[in-house]
Each structure stands twice: as C-alpha cells, then as structure tokens.
C-alpha positions in Angstrom: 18.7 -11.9 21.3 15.2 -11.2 21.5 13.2 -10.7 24.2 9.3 -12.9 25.2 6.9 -10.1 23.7 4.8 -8.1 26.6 2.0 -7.4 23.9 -1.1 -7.4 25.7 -3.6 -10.5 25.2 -7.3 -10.0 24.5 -8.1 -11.8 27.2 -7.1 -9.0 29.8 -10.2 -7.2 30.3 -8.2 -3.8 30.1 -7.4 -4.2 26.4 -10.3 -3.9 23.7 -10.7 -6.7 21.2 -9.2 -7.1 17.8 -12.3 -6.0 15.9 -12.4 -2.9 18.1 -9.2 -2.0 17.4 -9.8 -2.7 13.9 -12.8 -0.4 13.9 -11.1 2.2 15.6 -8.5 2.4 12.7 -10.0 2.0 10.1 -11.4 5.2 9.7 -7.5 6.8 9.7 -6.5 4.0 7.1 -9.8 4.1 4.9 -8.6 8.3 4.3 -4.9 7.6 4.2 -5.9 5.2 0.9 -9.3 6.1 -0.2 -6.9 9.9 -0.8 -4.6 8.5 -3.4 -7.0 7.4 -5.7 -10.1 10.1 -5.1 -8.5 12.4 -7.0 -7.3 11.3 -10.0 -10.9 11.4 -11.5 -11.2 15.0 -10.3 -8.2 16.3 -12.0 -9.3 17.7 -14.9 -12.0 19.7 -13.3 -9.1 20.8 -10.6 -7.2 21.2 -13.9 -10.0 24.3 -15.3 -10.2 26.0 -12.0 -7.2 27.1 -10.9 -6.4 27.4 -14.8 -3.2 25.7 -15.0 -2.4 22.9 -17.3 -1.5 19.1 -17.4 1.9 18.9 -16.9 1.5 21.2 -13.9 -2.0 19.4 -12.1 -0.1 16.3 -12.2 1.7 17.7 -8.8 -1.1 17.6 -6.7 -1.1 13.3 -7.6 2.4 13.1 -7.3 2.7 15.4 -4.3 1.1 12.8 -2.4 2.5 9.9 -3.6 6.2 11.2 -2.7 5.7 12.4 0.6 3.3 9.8 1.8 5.4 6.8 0.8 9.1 8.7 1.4 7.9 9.3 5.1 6.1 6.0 6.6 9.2 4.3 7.6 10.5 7.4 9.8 6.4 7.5 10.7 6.5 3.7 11.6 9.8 4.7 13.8 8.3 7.6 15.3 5.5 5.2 16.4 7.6 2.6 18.0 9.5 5.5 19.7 7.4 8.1 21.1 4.2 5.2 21.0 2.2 4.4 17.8 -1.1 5.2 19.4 0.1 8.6 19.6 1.1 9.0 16.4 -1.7 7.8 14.7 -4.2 10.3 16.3 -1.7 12.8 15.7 -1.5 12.0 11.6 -5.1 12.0 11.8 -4.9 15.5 13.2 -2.6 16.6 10.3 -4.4 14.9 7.6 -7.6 16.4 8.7 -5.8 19.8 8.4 -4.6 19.4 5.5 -7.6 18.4 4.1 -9.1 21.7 4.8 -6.6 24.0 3.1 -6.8 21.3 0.4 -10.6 22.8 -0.1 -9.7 26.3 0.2 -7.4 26.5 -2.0 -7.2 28.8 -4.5 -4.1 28.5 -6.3 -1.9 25.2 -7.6 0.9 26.3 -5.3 -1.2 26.3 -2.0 -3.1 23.2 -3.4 0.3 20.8 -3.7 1.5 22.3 0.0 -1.8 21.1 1.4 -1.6 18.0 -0.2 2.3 17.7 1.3 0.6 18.2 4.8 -2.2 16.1 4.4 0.8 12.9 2.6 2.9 13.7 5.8 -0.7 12.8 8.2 -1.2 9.8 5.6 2.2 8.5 6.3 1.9 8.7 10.2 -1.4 6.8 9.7 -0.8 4.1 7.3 2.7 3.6 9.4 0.9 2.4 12.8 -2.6 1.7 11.4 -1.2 -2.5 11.1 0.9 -2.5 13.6 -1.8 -1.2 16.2 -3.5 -3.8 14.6 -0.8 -6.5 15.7 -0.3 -4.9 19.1 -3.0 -5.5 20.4 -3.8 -9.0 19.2 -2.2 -12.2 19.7 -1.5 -15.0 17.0 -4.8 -17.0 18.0 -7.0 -13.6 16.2 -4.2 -11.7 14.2 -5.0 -13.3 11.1 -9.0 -12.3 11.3 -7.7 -8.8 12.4 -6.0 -8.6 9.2 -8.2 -9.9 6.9 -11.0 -7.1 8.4 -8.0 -4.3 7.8 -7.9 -5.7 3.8 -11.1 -5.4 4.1 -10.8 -1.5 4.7 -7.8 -1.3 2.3 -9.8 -2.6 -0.5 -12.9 -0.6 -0.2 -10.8 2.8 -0.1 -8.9 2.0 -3.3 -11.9 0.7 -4.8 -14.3 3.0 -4.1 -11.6 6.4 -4.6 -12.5 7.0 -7.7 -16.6 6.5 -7.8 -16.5 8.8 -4.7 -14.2 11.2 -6.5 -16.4 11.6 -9.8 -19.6 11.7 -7.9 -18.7 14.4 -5.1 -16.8 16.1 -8.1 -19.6 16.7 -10.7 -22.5 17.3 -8.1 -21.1 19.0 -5.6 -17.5 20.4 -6.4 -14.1 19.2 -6.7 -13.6 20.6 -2.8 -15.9 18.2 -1.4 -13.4 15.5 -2.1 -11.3 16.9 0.3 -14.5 18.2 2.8 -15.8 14.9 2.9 -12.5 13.7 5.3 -13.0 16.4 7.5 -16.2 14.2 9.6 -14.7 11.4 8.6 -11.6 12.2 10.3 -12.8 14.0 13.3 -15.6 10.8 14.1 -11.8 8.3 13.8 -10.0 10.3 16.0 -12.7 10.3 18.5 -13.1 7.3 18.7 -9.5 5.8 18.7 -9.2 8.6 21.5 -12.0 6.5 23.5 -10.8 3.4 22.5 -7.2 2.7 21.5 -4.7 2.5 24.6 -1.9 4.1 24.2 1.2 1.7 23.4 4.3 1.1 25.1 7.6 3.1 23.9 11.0 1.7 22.8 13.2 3.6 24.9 16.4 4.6 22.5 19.3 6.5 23.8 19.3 8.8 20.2 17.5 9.0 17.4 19.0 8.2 14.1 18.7 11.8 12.2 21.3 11.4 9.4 20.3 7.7 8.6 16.5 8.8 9.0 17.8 12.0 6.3 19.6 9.6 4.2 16.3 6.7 3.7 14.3 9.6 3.5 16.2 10.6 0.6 16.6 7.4 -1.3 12.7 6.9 -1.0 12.1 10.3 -2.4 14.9 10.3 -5.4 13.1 6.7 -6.5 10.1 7.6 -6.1 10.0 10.5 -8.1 12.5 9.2 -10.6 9.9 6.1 -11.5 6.9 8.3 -11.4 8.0 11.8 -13.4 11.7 11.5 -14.5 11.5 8.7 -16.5 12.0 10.2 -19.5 14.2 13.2 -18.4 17.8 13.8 -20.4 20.5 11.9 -19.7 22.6 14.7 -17.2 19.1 14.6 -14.8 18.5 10.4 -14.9 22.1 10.0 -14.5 22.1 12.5 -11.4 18.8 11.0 -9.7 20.2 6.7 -9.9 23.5 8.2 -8.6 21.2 10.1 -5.7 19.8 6.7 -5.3 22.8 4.6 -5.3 24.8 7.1 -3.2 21.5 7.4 -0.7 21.1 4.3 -0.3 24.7 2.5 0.0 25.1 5.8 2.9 22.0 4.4 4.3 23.3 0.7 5.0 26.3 1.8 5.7 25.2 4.3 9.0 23.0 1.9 9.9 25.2 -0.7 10.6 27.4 1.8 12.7 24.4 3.7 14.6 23.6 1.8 18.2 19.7 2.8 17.6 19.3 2.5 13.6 16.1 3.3 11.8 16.2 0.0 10.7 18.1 -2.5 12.0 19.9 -4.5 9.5 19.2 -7.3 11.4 15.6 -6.7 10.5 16.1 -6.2 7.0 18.6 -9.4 6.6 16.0 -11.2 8.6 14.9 -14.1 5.8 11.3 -13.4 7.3 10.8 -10.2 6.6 12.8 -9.9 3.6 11.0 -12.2 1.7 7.8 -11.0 3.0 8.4 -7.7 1.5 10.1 -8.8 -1.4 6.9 -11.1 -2.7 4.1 -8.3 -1.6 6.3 -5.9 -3.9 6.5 -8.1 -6.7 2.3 -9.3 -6.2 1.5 -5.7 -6.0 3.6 -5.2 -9.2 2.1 -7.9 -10.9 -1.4 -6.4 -10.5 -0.7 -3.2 -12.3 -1.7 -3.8 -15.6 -4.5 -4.5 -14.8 -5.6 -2.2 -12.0 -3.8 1.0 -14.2 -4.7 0.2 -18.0 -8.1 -1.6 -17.6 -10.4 1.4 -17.4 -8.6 3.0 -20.0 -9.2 0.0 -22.5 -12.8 -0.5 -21.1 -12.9 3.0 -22.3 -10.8 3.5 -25.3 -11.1 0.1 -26.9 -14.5 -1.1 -26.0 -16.5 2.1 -26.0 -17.8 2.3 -22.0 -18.6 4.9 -20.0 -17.3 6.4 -17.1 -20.1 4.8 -14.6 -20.1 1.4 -16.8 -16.1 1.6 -16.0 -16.2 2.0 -12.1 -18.9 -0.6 -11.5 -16.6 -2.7 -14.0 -14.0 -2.0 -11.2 -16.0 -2.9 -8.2 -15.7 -6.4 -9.0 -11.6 -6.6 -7.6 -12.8 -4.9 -4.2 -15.9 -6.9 -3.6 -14.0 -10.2 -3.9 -11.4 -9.0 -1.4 -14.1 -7.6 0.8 -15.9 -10.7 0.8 -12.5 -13.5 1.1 -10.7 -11.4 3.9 -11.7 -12.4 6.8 -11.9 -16.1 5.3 -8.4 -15.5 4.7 -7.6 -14.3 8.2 -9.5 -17.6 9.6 -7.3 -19.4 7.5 -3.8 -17.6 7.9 -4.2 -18.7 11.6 -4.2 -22.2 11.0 -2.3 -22.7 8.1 1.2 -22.0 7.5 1.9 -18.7 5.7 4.2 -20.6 3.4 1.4 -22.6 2.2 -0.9 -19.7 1.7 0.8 -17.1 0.3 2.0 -19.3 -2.2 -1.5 -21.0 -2.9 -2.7 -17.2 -3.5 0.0 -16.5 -5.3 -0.8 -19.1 -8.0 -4.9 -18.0 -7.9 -3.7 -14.6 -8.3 -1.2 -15.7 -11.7 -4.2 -17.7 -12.6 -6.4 -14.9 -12.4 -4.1 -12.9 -14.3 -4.2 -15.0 -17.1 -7.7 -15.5 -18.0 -8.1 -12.0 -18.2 -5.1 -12.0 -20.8 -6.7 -14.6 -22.7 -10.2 -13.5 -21.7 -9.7 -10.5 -23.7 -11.9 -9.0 -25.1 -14.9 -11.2 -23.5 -15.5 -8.4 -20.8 -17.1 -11.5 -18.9 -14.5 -13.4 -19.1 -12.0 -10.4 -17.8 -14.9 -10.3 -14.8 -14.5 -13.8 -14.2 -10.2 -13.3 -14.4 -10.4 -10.3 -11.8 -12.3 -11.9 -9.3 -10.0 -14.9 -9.7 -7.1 -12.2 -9.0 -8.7 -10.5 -6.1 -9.1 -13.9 -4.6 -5.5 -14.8 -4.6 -4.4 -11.3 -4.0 -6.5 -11.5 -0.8 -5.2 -15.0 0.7 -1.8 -14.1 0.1 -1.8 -10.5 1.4 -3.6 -11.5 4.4 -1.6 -14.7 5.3 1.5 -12.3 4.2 0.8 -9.5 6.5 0.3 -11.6 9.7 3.0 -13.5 8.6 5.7 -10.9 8.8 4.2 -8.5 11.5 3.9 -11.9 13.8 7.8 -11.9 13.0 8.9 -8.7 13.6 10.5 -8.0 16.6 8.4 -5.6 18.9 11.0 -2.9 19.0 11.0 -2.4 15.0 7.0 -3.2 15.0 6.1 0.3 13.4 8.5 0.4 11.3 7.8 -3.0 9.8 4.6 -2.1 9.6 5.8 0.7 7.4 7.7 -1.1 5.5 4.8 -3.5 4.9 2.8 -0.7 3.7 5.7 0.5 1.6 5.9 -2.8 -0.2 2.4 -1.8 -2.0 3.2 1.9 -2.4 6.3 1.1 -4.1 5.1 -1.7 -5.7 2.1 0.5 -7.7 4.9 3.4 -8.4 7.6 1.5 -10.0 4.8 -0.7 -11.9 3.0 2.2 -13.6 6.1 3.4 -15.1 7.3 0.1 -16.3 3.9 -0.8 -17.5 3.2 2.2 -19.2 6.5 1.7 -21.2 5.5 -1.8 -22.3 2.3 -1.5 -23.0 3.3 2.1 -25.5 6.1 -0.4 -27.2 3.6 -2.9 -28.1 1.0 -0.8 -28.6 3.0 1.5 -31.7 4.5 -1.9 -32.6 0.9 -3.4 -33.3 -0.6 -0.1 -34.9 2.7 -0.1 -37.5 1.5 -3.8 -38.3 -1.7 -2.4 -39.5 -3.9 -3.6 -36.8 -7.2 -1.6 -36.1 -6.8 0.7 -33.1 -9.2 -1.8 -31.3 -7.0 -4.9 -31.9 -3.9 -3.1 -31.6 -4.7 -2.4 -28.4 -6.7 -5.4 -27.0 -3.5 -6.8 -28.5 -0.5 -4.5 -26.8 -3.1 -4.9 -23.8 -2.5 -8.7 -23.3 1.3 -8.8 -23.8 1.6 -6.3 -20.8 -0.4 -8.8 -18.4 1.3 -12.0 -20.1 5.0 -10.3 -19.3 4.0 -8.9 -15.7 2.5 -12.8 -14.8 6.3 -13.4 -14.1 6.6 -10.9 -11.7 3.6 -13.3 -10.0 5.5 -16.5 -10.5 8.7 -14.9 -9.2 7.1 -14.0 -5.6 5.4 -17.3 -5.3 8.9 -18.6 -5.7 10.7 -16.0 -3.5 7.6 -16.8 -1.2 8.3 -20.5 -0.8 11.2 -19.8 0.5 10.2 -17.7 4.2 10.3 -20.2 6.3 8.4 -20.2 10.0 7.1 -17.4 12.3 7.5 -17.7 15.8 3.9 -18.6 16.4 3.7 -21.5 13.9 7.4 -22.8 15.1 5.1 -23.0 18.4 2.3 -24.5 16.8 4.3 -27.3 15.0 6.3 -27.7 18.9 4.2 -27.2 21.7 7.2 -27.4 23.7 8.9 -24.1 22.5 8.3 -21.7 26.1 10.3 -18.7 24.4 9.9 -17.2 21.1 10.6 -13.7 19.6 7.6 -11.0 20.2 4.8 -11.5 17.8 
C-alpha cells in the first residue's frame, strides 16, 4: 500500500520552480544526448587518425550506446537510494572526465575506455535528469516541466550531428569532446546552486546479483541488436540464451529480494507497463525515418551534407516549438486521450512522407506532421507515467522511461536496416534504377514500421488513470499514490 507522496510543492518558498529546475538540468541532459549522435559524423575523420579501420571505429559509437543504456536503471536506483540530486552532479562529474581523455586520446583502445566512462556519467544523468524534474513539481506544472525537458531532448539529438561536422572540419575531431567540458562544468554549477538535494529511500540491502543479472540482460540485447546480428549461429544462439537466461534470473530474484531493483509490482503495474510499452514501440516507429532519411537525401536525391542537416532541423524545430503546448495540455487532458491523439498525428505523419516520396516538400510537410505527434504523446506520456510511479521507484522509472527510447532506436536500426536491404536488392533485381529502387525499398520500410505506430496507440488506449487525473475526475479522493 502506498504511501501520500511528501514531494515538495512549488509553493514552498524553499523549493525552486519547475522551470528552474528544468534549467538546472538541462545542461546534464542536453550532453548525455547531444553525445550519442555528435559523433557519428565525425567518425571517419576519427577513423584516419588513429589509423584503424571501420569495423574497428564502430566501437567508440557502440561503446556508448551499451554502457549508457545497460546502466540507467541501476543509475535511476542509485538515485532513489543514495538521493538523485547527488547522483546527477556526480554523472556530470564523470562525463565531464571522460570527456577529457576522450580528447586526448591517442589510440582506439584509450578512445572506447573514455567513451565507457563518459556512457557510465551519461547513464547517471539521463537516469535522474526526469525524475528531478517530477520531484520537484506537482501535477498542476508537471506537464509544462516536461514539455520544456523535450524541448532539451530534441535540440541535442537534432542538432548532434551539425555540431559534430562543424567542430570536426574547423576545428578537430577533439573539440567534439572539448566543447562538454564548459558545458559541463557551467551545469554542475549551477545544479550545485540550485537543485536541493532529494530525499533517500532508506533500503535495508541493495540488490547486487539482481542489479548483475539486468545489467546483463540489457547489455547481451543490446549488443546482440546493434553488432551480432549477423554473427554464426554458435555466437546468436549463445547471446538469446544469455538473454533468456538473464532475464528469466532477473524476474525470478526479484520477486524473492525484500529491496528489488525493480519491483515487480512496478513493472506489472498496467500504468507503467503500458507507458513503456507504447514509447518503445513510437520510438521504433520513427526509425526509418530518423536513420535512412539522410542517407536517401544523399544517395538518391543528390544533397549535400549541409542541405541534409538543415533538411533534418525540421523534426526538432516542431518539437521545440509544440512542447510546452503539449505540457499545457497533458495537465488538463487525460493522458489516455493525448497520447493516443499523437499517436495517430505521428502514424499520419509517417505516411505522407511514404507517399510524399520523393516530393522533398512533401516529406517536410510529413516530418513536421510526425514531430508534432511524437511531441504530444511523449510529453502527455512522460508525465503520465512518472505522475504514477510510486516515489520509492521514481529514478528508476525515470530510467526505465529513458530506456524506452534508447532501446527503442537500438532494436529499430537493426530491424530497419534488414528491411529496408531486402527490399532494396529485391527492387534492383527487378530492374529498377538505383533512384527508384531505393525511393522504392525506402517507402516499404516506413509503410511496415506505421504498424508499430498503430500498435502503441492501441496498447496506449488501454492505460487507464494516474493518481492526479483519478483526483481530477473525484475531487473527493484525500489519498492517492505519490505523484
């Protein structure tokens, strides 16, 4: 039974506002993101300087990736444990550092370590960035707070790989890793000067061999979707039995452990569960787009590299500019309603690009359309499920939140990749030109992943109330879960 939340109000003149808190934290989640996409452009040049080749630079990408998503749920219950105010600053510390021997390095080897370090800060950050966010609001401003922290989300992944090229070709490949060092030092300032520390859960143990064993299963899937795909058969059929095994020993200690990593409670809590479930699925569905587009701006309709990222502006500007009207909304409407509404603008979107192609306006048109609905339900989603989680399991729902779209992008790349090479060769043996074949194999990948869309709105339809719209629609409720 759950206890009335004691998250402080913004009326107590103790606690700084949501948009102060926002502030203060977005400087630790603008790096945690902005470094997942800031290199890829960069690679190449990486590639010639330490002199190693593809199938090697790859690791400093994929480095990252692992560790960072692997590591946020233990980050997120680290933050509820030892207080997530703490561990932010104290990713930011890492990151920082890591970012630093990132520039100095001189050989592959110490590159991918520093990169390790600097997915290890990521994951502390991008585990408590949200839910400091919903700590210190209440459900009257949450959904504003949110929209403001998309806002931040957006720009990062957006602007990651203009940054990247730029600082690249004028001033070195290091300076992509330089430029966080201000960055980093100014947000841990000022989250020093302004962030309270939080409350911790006080826990009798901590949960080493189920944190060991989701650690594991993270990491084995992870790396299985994003290099092993198309290992032999001995090394696939080892890594799914790792992540069968990993995972069923997972569920299993965690329903025996008094303080689990995650409670089971939390993860069979209809809420939360479908909450995740849809952002995995929207964040899936987006993938075609977001990972083949500037390669068939490129390949197929002859742009250039700075034609191609302002191209890609257009997704980020549209969240930038409907997140905090989504956040207004989310606080009056129910999440049910919304996240389903942007659901359908986002399957809409999705389609007029496929059937925009190859009308570049037309595929403008289709991703602001998609950036529209991705940004209504993400918001209304976000406050939706971290408004439900109980307050002990706050960080690492806000993990798990986060892990939704890291997951989502990993497992969607490889899939996506696959169909898109299947339709592709199938198109080219017809005796299309290399244009139509791949406008062509192009379209078929967005028209398949639009079910993956229509799927989460239905899974989405189905989450039922939080706590603070049960007491909206029944003034009378005195007691509800901690929001």
């Amino acid at each position: 039974m759950t206890t009335p939340s004691t998250v402080p109000t913004t009326n107590d003149s103790a606690t700084p506002g949501p948009y102060k808190i926002v502030g203060a934290t977005s400087f630790g989640v603008f790096l945690s993101a902005l470094d997942a996409s800031i290199v890829n452009v960069s690679l190449v040049t990486i590639k010639d300087s330490l002199g190693v080749g593809i199938d090697a630079i790859q690791w400093v990408v994929v480095a990252y990736l692992l560790i960072m998503t692997s590591v946020m749920p233990l980050m997120g219950k680290l933050g509820d444990r030892l207080g997530k105010t703490r561990i932010f600053q104290l990713g930011m510390l890492v990151f920082i550092s890591g970012s630093a021997v990132c520039a100095i390095s001189t050989t592959l080897e110490m590159l991918v370590l520093a990169r390790v370090f600097q997915a290890l800060g990521a994951g502390m950050i991008s585990a408590n960035g949200l839910a400091l966010v919903t700590y210190f609001t209440t459900p009257q401003n949450r959904g504003r707070a949110i929209g403001l922290n998309s806002i931040v989300l957006a720009v990062a992944l957006g602007s990651g790989p203009v940054l990247g090229g730029i600082l690249s070709q004028f001033f070195g490949w290091q300076m992509i890793f330089l430029v966080n060092l201000p960055i980093g030092i100014i947000g841990f300032l000022v989250v020093q000067f302004v962030v309270p520390q939080t409350e911790a859960v006080q826990e009798t143990r901590f949960d080493t061999i189920g944190a060991a064993l989701f650690f594991s299963f993270l990491f084995l899937l992870i790396y299985y979707v994003t290099v092993a795909t198309s290992s032999d058969g001995l090394t696939t059929f080892l890594l799914i039995s790792g992540i069968l095994v990993s995972f069923i020993a997972f569920i299993l200690r965690e329903r025996s452990f008094s303080d689990p990593i995650i409670s089971i409670e939390v993860l069979t809590d209809k809420r939360i569960s479908t909450s995740i479930f849809s952002a995995l699925l929207a964040y899936m569905a987006m993938i075609p787009v977001v990972f083949l587009l500037p390669f068939y701006l490129q390949e197929a309709l002859g742009f250039n590299q700075s034609m191609t990222g302002l191209f890609l502006i257009v997704q980020p500007v549209m969240i930038s500019i409907t997140g905090p009207i989504s956040g207004f909304v989310s606080e009056r409407l129910r999440a049910r309603i919304q996240t389903v509404a942007g659901l359908i603008v986002q399957l809409v979107g999705l389609l007029f690009i496929a059937f925009g192609i190859p009308n570049v306006i037309l595929i403008a048109i289709g991703i602001a359309i998609m950036g529209t609905g991705l940004s209504f339900f993400s918001v209304a989603n976000g406050n939706f499920i971290m408004t439900s989680a109980p307050k002990k399991y706050m960080g690492v729902v806000s993990a798990l939140t986060n892990l939704s779209r890291t997951t989502g992008f990993s497992v969607a790349t490889a899939l996506v990749t696959t169909v898109f090479g299947f339709y592709f060769a199938m198109f080219r043996t017809e005796g299309l030109a290399y244009s139509v074949a791949y406008s062509q194999a192009f379209q078929f990948a967005i028209l398949i992943f639009c079910a993956l869309a229509l799927i989460a709105a239905i899974i989405s339809s189905y989450r039922g109330m939080s706590p603070a719209e049960e007491r909206r629609e029944n003034p009378s409720i005195e007691s509800i879960p901690p929001s």
